[in-house]
C-alpha positions as CSV (number, residue, x, y, z in Angstrom):
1,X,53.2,153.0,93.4
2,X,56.7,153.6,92.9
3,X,59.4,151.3,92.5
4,X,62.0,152.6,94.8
5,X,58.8,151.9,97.7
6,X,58.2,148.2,96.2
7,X,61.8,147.8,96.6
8,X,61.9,148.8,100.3
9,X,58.6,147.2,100.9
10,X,60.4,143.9,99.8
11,X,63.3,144.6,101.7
12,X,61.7,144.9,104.6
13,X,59.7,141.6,103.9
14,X,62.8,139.8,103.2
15,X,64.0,140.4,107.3
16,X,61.0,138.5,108.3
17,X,62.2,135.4,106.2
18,X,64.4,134.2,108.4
19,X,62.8,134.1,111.0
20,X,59.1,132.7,109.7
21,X,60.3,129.2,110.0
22,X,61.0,129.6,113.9
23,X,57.2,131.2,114.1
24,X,54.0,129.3,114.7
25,X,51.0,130.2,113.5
26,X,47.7,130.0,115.5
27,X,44.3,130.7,114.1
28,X,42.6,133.8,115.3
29,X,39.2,135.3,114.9
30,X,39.0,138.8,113.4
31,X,35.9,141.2,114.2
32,X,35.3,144.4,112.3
33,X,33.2,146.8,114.3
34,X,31.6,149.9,112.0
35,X,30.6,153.1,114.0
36,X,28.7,155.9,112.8
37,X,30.8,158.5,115.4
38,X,33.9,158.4,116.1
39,X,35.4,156.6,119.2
40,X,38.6,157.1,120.0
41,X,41.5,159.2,118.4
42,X,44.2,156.7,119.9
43,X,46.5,156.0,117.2
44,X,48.3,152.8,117.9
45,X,47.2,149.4,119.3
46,X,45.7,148.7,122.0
47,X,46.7,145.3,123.6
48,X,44.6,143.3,126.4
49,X,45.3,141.2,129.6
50,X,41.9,139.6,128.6
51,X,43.0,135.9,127.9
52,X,40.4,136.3,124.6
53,X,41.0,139.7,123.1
54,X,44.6,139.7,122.4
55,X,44.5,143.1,120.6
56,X,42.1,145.7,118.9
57,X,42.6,149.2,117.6
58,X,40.5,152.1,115.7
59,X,42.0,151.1,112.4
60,X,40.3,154.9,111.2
61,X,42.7,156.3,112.9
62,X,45.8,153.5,112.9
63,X,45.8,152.7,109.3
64,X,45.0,155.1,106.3
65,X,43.4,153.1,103.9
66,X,40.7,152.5,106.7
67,X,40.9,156.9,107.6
68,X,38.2,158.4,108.4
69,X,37.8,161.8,111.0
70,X,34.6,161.1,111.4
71,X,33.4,157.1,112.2
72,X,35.3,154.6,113.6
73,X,36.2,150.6,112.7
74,X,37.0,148.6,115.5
75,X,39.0,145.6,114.8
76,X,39.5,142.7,117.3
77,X,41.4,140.1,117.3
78,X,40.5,137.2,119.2
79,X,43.6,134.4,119.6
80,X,43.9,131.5,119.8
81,X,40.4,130.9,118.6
82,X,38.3,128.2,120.3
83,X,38.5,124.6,119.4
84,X,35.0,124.8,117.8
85,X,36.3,127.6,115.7
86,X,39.6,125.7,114.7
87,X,41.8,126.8,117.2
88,X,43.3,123.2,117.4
89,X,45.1,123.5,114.0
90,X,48.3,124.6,113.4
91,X,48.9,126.8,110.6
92,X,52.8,127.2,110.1
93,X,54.4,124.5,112.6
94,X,57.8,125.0,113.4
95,X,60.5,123.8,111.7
């Protein structure tokens, strides 16, 4: 990779800095989903009014190191997770 992208990569890391202390972090459950067809060819995310599935997306079509034209991987996120799972822990409390 080139160093003029690390540089902005890092840049743009260093505006989330600031505000990471004022963030809480929850645990969440990921699910990968592998398909042998593809899906959808929606190419953002797709968030729910489910109180479970917070958010899920075709990440073969949102995110290129996952690209593929044709099969699919779902991924859903699932937060907060339950208890049981260790939703009850706090991962980043607030400052």
């Amino acid at each position: 990779m080139h160093l003029l992208s690390h540089r902005k990569r890092f840049r743009r890391a260093e505006k989330w800095t600031s505000v990471s202390p004022l963030l809480e972090g929850i645990p969440v459950i990921n699910i990968h989903l592998w398909f042998d067809r593809k899906l959808t060819s929606v190419d953002h995310l797709c968030f729910s009014r489910s109180p479970l599935l917070s958010v899920y997306a075709d990440m073969s079509t949102t995110c290129k190191e996952y690209h593929d034209t044709e099969k699919s991987m779902l991924e859903l996120v699932f937060a907060p997770c339950s208890p049981l799972a260790g939703g009850g822990a706090t991962l980043n409390p607030k400052s």
